[in-house]
C-alpha positions in Angstrom: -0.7 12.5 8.7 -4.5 12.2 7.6 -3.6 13.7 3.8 -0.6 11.1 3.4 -2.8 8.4 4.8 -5.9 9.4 2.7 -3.3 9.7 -0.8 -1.8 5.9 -0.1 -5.0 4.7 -0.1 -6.5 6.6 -2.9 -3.7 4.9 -5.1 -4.7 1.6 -3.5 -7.8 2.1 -5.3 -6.6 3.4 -8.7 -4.2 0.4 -8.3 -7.2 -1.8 -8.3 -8.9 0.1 -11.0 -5.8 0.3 -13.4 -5.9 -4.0 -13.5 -9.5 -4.2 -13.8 -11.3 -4.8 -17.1 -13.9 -2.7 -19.2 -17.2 -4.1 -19.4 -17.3 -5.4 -23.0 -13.5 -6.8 -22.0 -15.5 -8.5 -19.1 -18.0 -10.3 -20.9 -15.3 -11.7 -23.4 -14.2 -14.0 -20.1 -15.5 -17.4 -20.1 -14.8 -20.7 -18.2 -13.0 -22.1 -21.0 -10.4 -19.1 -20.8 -9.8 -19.2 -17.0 -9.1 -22.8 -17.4 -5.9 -21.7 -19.5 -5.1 -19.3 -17.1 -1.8 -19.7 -14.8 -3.8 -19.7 -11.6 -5.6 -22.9 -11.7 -9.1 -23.0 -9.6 -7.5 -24.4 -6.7 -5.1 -21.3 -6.9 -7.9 -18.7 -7.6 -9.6 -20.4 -4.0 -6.5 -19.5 -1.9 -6.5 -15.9 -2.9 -10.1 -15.4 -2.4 -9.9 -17.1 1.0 -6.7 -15.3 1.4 -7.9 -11.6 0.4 -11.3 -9.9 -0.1 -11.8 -10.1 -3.4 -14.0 -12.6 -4.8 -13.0 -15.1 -7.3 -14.5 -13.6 -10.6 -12.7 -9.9 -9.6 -9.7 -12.2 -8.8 -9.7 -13.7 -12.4 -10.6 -10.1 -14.0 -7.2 -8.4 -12.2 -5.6 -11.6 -13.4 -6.0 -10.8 -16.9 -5.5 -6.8 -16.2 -2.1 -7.6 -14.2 -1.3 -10.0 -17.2 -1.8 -7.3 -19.9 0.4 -4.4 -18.2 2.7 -7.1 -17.1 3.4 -10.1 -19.6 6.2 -11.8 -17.2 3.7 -12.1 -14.3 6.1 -9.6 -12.0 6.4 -6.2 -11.2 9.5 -5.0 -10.8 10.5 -2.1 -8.4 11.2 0.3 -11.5 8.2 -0.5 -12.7 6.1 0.2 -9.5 8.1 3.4 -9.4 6.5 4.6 -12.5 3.2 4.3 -11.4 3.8 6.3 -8.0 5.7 9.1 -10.8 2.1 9.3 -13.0 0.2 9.3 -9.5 2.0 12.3 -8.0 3.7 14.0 -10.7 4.1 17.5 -8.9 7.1 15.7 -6.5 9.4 13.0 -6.2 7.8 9.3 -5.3 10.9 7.3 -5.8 11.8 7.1 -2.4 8.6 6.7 -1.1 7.5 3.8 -4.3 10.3 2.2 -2.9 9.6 1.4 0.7 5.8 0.7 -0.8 7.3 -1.5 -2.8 9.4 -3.3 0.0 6.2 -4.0 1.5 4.8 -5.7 -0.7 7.7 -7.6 -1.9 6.5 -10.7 0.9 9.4 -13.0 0.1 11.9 -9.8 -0.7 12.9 -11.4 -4.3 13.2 -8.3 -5.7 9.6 -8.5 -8.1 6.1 -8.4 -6.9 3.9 -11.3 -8.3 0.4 -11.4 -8.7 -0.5 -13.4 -4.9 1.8 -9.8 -3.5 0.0 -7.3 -5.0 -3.5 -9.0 -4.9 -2.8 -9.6 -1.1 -1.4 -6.2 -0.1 -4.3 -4.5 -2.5 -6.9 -6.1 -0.7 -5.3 -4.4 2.8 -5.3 -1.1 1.7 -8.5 -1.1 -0.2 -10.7 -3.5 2.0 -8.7 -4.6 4.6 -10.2 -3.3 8.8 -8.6 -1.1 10.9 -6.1 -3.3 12.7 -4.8 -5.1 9.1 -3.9 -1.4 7.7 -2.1 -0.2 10.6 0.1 -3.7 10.6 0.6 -3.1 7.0 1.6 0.7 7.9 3.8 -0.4 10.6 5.4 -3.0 8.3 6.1 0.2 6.2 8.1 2.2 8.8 9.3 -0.6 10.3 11.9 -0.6 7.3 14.8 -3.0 8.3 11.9 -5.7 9.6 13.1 -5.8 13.0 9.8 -5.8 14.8 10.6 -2.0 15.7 9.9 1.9 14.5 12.7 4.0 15.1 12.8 8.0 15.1 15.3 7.8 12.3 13.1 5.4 10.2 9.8 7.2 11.1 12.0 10.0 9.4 12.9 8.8 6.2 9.3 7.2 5.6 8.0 11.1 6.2 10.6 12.9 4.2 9.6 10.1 1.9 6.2 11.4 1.7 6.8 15.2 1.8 9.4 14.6 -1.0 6.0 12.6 -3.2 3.8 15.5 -2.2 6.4 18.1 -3.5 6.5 22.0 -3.2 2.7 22.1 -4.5 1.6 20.7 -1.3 -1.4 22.5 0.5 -0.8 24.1 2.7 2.9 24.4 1.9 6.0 22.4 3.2 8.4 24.2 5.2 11.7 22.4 5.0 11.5 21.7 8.8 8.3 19.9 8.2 9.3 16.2 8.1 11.6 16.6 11.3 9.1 18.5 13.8 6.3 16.3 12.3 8.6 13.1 13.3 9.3 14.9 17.1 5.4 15.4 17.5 4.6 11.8 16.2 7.4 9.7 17.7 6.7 11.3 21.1 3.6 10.3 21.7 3.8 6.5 20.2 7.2 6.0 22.3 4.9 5.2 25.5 8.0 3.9 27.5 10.6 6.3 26.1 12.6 3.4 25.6 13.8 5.4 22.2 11.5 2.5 19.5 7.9 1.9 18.9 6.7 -1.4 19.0 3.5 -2.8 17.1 1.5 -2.2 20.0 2.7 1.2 21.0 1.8 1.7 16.8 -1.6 0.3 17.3 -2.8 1.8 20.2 -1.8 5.3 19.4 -3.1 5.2 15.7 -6.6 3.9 17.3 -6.7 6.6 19.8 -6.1 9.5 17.2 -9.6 10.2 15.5 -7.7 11.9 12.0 -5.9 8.5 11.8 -8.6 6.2 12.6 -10.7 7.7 9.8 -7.9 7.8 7.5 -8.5 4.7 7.8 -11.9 3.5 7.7 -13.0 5.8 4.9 -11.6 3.5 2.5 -13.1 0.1 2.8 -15.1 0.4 -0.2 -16.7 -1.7 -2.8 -15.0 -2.0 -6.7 
C-alpha cells in the first residue's frame, strides 16, 4: 500500500510542477498582467486562505493551468492523459478516473482551476488527517459516507492495473483480492461489513508504512 501511496503523491507533485512557470516566464509577470487575469485579487485571497499555496505560486499555476488548458477546465479525458504519460508501463484509466471524481467537488463533469488548486494542495502539502479524508473520499466511490470490500476492490485493481505487469516485485493475478481481505479486515473494527471515516483514520494512523506514505510528502515547490 506504501508504493501506491508514495506514486499518487509523486504525481501530485509533477502535477504542480507541470502548471508552474520557468524562471524567465516568471519574471515576465507583473501587477498589471494579474489585474487582467480571471481570478480577480479578492479571488486569488480565497484560494490562498483556502489552500497552501501562496498568492504569487497561485497566480503562476494560474497562468500554467491557463496555457495547457485555454477553456479554464479539465476534462476527465484530459486528466486521463496525464495519468497514461505518468505510468505508461499499465493501464491508468480506471484509476485517472476515480482521481478524477475526487476532484471533481461539484461532480460537473470538468475540473476548474479552485478543484485542482484545492485538491493539489492536499496531496502535496496538505497534514496527515487532510490526505487520509481525501483518500477515503477516493474509496469511498458512490459518496455515501462508507468504504465497502467491493469498492476497496476496484480502487486496488485500479491501482495494480496503473502499475501494470512491470510492477516490482511482480503482480500475481490474486494480488488485488488477498491485498483487499488483508486490508478490509483490519479497518472493519466492528465487522459490520463497511468502513467508516473513523475506522479509515485510525487504522491508516496506526500503520507506520502508511503514515509515512504520508508525511514524506509535505514538501516545499
Amino acid at each position: 500500500m506504501y508504493s501506491c501511496c508514495k506514486k499518487r503523491w509523486t504525481l501530485s507533485r509533477w502535477l504542480v510542477g507541470h502548471f508552474r512557470l520557468d524562471n524567465q516566464q516568471e519574471n515576465e509577470i507583473d501587477d498589471l498582467e494579474m489585474q487582467v487575469m480571471r481570478y480577480k485579487p479578492e479571488g486569488i485571497d480565497e484560494l490562498v486562505r483556502n489552500t497552501k499555496f501562496t498568492k504569487k505560486e497561485l497566480q503562476i499555476m494560474y497562468r500554467g493551468f491557463k496555457q495547457e488548458c485555454p477553456t479554464g477546465l479539465v476534462n476527465e479525458d484530459a486528466f486521463k492523459e496525464i495519468y497514461a504519460q505518468f505510468f505508461p508501463q499499465g493501464d491508468s484509466s480506471a484509476y485517472a478516473h476515480y482521481v478524477f471524481n475526487v476532484f471533481d467537488a461539484d461532480h460537473n463533469g470538468t475540473i476548474s482551476f479552485e478543484e485542482f488548486v484545492i485538491g493539489l494542495s492536499v496531496l502535496s502539502r496538505g497534514s496527515l488527517n487532510e490526505k487520509l479524508m481525501w483518500a477515503f473520499k477516493l474509496y469511498d466511490i458512490n459518496g455515501d459516507g462508507y468504504i465497502t470490500k467491493e469498492e476497496m476492490l476496484d480502487i486496488v485493481k485500479a491501482i495494480y492495473d496503473m502499475m501494470g505487469k512491470y510492477a516490482d516485485p511482480p503482480i500475481s493475478e490474486n494480488a488485488p483480492g488477498d491485498h483487499v481481505e488483508r486490508v478490509f479486515q483490519k479497518m472493519d473494527k466492528n465487522r459490520d461489513g463497511v468502513v467508516t471515516i473513523d475506522e479509515f483514520m485510525e487504522t491508516c494512523k496506526n500503520d507506520e508504512n502508511i503514515t509515512k506514505s504520508m508525511s514524506v510528502f509535505d514538501t516545499i515547490l
